[in-house]
N, C-alpha and C positions, 0 to 999 in steps of 0.2 A: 783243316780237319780238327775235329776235339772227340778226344776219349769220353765217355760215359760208363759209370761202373753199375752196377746193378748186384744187390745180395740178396740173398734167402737169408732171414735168421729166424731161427726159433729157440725158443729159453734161450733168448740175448746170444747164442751162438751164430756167425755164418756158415751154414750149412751148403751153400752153392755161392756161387761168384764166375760175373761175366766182362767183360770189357768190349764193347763196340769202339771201331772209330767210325764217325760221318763226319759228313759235309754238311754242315748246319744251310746251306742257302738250296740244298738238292732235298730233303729230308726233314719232313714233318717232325715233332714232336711226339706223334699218335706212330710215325714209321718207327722211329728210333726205341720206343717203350717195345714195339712188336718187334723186333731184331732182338735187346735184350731179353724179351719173355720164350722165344725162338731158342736160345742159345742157352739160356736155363730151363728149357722144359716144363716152363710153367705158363699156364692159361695167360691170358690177358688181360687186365684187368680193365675197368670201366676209369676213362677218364675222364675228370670233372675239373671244371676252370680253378677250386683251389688244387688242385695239382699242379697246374699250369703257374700259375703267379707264384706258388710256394718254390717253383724249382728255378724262374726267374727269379725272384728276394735272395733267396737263399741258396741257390746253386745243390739244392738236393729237394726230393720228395719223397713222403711215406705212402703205400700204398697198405691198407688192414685188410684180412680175409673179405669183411663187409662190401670191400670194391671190387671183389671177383665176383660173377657168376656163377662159377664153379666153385665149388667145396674144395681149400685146399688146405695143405697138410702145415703149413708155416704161420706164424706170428706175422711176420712182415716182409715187406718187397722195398728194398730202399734203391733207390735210383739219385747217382751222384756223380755232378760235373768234376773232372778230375785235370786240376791247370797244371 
């Protein structure tokens, strides 16, 4: 199992904060974003392969308004592996 954190922040504050655990070998990439966006109440955003690579590199990714579909109220969606 590995934890995944997930924040809202806006003006650099965390506004919402989530924590999943999965089973990374049961549980897509694209499942685990929609469990966190599920549990913070916020849309889903559109995933693009640098998502993917940036949160492999780097064990976290950024998600901008620009990657939702819907109009939302936040700066950003940060999504981070927590060892």
């Amino acid at each position: 199992m590995i934890k995944i954190w997930g924040k809202v922040v806006k003006d650099e504050k965390i506004i919402k904060q989530f924590v999943v655990e999965v089973e990374p070998k049961k549980c897509t990439f694209f499942d685990m974003i929609k469990q966190l966006c599920e549990g913070l109440d916020i849309p889903t955003p559109v995933l693009l392969n640098k998502h993917v690579m940036d949160f492999n590199k780097f064990s976290m990714t950024l998600f901008k308004p620009a990657d939702f579909v819907e109009k939302v109220y936040f700066d950003k969606f940060i999504i981070e592996y927590l060892h």
